[in-house]
C-alpha positions in Angstrom: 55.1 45.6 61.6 52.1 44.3 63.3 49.9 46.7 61.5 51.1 45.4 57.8 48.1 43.1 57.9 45.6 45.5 59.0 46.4 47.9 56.3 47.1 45.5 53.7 43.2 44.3 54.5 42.4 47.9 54.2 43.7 48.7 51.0 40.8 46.2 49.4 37.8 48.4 51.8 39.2 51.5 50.6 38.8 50.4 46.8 39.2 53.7 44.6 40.5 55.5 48.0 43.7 53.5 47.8 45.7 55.2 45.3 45.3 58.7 47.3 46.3 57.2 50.4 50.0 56.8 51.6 51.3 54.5 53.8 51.9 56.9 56.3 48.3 58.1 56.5 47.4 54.7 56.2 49.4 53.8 59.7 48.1 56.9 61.1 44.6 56.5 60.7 44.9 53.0 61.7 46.5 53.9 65.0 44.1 56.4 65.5 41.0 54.1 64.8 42.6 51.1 67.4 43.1 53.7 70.0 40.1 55.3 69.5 38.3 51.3 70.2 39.7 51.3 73.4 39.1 54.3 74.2 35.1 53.7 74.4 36.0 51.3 77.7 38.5 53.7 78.9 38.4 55.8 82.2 38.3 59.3 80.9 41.5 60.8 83.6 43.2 57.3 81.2 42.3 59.1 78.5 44.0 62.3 79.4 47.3 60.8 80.6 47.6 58.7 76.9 46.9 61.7 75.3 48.4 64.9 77.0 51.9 63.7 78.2 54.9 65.5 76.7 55.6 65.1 73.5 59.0 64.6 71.6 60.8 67.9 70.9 60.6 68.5 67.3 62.6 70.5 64.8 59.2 73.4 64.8 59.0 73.0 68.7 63.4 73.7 68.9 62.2 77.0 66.7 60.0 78.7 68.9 59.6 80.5 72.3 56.9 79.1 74.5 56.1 81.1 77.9 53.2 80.4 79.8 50.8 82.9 81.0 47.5 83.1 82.9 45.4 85.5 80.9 42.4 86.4 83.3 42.3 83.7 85.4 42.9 81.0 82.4 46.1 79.2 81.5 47.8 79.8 78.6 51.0 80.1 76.4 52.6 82.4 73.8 54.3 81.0 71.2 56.4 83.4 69.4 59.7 83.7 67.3 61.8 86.4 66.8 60.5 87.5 63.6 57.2 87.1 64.7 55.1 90.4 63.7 54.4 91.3 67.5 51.6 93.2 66.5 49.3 90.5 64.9 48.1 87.2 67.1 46.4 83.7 66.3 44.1 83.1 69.1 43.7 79.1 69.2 41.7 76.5 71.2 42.5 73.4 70.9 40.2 70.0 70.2 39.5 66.7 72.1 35.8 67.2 72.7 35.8 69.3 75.0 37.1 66.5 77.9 40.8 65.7 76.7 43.6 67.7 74.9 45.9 70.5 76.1 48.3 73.0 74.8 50.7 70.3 75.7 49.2 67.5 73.0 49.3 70.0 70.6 52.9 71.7 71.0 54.2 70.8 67.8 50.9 72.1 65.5 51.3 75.0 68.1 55.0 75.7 66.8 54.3 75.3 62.8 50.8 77.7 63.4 53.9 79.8 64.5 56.0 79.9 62.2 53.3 79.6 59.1 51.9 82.4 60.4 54.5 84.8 61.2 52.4 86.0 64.7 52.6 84.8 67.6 50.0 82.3 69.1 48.0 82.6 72.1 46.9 79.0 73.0 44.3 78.3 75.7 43.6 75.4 77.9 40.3 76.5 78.9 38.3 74.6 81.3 37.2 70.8 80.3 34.1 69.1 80.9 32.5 66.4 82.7 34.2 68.8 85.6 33.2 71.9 84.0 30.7 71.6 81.3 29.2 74.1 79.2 29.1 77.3 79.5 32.8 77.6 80.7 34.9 77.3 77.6 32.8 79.8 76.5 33.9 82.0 79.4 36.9 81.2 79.0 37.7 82.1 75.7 35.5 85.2 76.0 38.2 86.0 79.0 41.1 85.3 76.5 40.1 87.4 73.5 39.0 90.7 75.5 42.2 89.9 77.7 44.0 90.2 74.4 42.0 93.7 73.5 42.1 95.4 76.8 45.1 94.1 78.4 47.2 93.8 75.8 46.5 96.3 73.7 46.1 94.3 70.6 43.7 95.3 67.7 40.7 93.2 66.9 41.4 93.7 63.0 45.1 92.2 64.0 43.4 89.1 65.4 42.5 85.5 64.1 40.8 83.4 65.9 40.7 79.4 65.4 40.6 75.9 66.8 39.8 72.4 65.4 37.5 69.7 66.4 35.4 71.1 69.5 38.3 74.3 69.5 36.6 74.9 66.0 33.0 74.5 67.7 34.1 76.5 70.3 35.9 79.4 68.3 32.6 79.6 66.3 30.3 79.4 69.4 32.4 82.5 70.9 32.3 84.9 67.5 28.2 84.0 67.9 27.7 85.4 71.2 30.6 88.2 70.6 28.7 89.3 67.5 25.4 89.3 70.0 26.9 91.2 72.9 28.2 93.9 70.2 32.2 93.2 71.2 34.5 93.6 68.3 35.4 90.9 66.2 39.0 89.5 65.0 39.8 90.0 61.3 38.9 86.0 60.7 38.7 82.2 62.0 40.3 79.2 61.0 37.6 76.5 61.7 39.6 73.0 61.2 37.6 69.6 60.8 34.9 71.0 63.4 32.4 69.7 66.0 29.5 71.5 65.2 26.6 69.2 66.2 26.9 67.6 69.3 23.8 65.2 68.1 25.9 62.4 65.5 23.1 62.4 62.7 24.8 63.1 59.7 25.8 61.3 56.4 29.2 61.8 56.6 29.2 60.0 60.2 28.2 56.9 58.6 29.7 56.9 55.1 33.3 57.7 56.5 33.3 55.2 59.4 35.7 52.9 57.7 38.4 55.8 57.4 38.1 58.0 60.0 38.8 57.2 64.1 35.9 59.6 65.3 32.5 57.2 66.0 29.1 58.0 66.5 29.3 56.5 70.2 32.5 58.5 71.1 31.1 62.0 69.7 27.2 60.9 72.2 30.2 60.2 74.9 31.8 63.7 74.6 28.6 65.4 74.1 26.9 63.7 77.4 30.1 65.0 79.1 29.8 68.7 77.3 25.7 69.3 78.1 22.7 67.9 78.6 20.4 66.8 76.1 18.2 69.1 76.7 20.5 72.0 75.3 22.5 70.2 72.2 20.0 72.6 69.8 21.7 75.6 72.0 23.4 77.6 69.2 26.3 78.3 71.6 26.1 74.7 72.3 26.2 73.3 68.6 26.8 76.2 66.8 25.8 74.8 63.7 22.1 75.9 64.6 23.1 79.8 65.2 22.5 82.5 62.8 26.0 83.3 61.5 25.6 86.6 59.4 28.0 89.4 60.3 30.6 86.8 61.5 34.5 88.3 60.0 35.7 86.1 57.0 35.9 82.2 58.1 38.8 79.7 56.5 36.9 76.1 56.7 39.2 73.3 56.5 38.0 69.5 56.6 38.8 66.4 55.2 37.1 64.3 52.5 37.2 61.1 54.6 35.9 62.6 57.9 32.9 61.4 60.1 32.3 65.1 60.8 32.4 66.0 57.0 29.0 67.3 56.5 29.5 69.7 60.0 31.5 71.6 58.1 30.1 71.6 55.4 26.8 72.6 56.6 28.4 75.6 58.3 29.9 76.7 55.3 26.9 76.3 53.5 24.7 78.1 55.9 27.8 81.1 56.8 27.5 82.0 52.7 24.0 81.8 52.7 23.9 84.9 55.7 26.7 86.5 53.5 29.9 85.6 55.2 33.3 85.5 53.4 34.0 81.9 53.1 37.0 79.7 52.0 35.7 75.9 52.3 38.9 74.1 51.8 37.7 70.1 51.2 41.2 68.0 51.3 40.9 64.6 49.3 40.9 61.5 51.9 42.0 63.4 54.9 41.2 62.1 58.4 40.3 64.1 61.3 42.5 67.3 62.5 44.9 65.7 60.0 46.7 68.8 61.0 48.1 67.6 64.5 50.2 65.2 62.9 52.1 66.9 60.4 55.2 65.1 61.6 54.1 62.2 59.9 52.1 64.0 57.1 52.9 66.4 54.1 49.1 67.5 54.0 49.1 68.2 57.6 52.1 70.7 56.9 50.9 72.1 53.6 47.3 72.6 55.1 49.0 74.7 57.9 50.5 76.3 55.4 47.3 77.7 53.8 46.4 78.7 57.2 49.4 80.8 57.5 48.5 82.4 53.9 45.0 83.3 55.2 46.4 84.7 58.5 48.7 87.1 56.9 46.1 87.6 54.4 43.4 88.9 56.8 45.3 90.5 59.6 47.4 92.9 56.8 
């Protein structure tokens, strides 16, 4: 009830916007915009307790088997069904730039990847910065994916790999450097709302500021905690400056009302201009990683739902 006001005040900001956005979205974003306020002043191990704490059991979650794992020397968990096609695996790391998130904040996404899919997941909580900064999610998820082929036994063309936010960044930063160390790649990526560009410089970050929760001083915040100045041009680093030709097929989802808009769509623009296979998916007035709360949203479910089409598509 207390944020009737707020959103009623909104409605008249949003101008043609309004009639695209329900009130559920509405309440979402707005939660996620006050939180994301305070959490400029907040301690970052603050952060992480707000944001990683377990989350109510849902009806996808009650559906799935999740068994943790430590795949060369990084934790992580399989989620799997019973139907799931044991032979085919969705490799995902998850966001929160790169300082905050977990499998655990993302349990319930984890569970409808799952099930959309028909594979099982493989989720990683690789390493998080300021304690470890760049490179080690790279090693990490390097560790992951060649745990998968030589431990596992699993086929690269049976693989997709994909995060969102700095997972996306990070999912694109590690088929870069496994294209340039000659390692096999999987059969595709699903790249959701990514972090590309650690420096905040783009259109998008100013035009979308009254809908979206990410802000220019909490992406220079996450990015001071990832690497140093001196290496956010590093194409591993913001892997919107690497050369992405011979990359497998990429599935780009992002939504219209983002701050980090143009990151993706620069990516996509550049990945088809090296002759990659690219499906830019541009959803009308969607937040950030609108995904992660497809409890409360239809478009977070039916956008997982086009992932699952794409992930049976490619790994056929």
């Amino acid at each position: 009830d207390g944020l009737k006001p707020v959103i009623r005040a909104r409605r008249a900001v949003l101008g043609p916007r309004r009639p695209t956005w329900s009130l559920e979205l509405e309440t979402v974003a707005e939660v996620l915009r006050r939180s994301s306020t305070l959490s400029a002043v907040m301690p970052l191990q603050f952060q992480r307790r707000v944001i990683d704490p377990a989350r109510p059991v849902t009806a996808p979650m009650r559906e799935v088997d999740m068994v943790p794992l430590v795949a060369d020397g990084v934790s992580c968990e399989w989620f799997s069904q019973p139907e799931s096609d044991p032979e085919r695996v969705v490799l995902y790391f998850h966001g929160g730039g790169y300082s905050t998130g977990s499998i655990n904040s993302h349990r319930d996404f984890l569970a409808r990847l799952c099930i959309a899919s028909g594979t099982r997941v493989l989720a990683a909580d690789y390493r998080l910065a300021p304690e470890h900064p760049f490179p080690a999610q790279l090693e990490d998820s390097h560790a992951v994916y060649r745990w998968l082929l030589e431990r596992e036994g699993m086929a690269p063309e049976h693989i997709v790999m994909g995060g969102e936010s700095a997972g996306a960044g990070l999912t694109l930063s590690t088929l870069v450097s496994l294209r340039d160390e000659g390692l096999p790649l999987p059969a595709g990526a699903v790249l959701i709302s990514g972090w590309f560009d650690l420096d905040p410089r783009s259109t998008s970050m100013q035009f979308n500021s009254h809908y979206d929760f990410v802000t220019r001083l909490g992406v220079r915040t996450m990015a001071k905690r990832f690497a140093p100045r001196d290496e956010h041009r590093n194409p591993l680093v913001s892997p919107v400056h690497a050369e992405l030709a011979g990359l497998p097929p990429l599935l780009v989802q992002v939504g219209a009302a983002e701050s980090l808009l143009d990151d993706s769509l620069r990516v996509a623009e550049r990945a088809r201009s090296e002759g990659v296979d690219v499906t830019l998916e541009v959803w009308p007035d969607m937040i950030h990683a609108w995904h992660v709360f497809a409890p409360m949203l239809e478009e977070g479910r039916k956008a997982i739902d086009r992932i699952g089409v794409f992930v049976t598509d490619k790994t056929r």
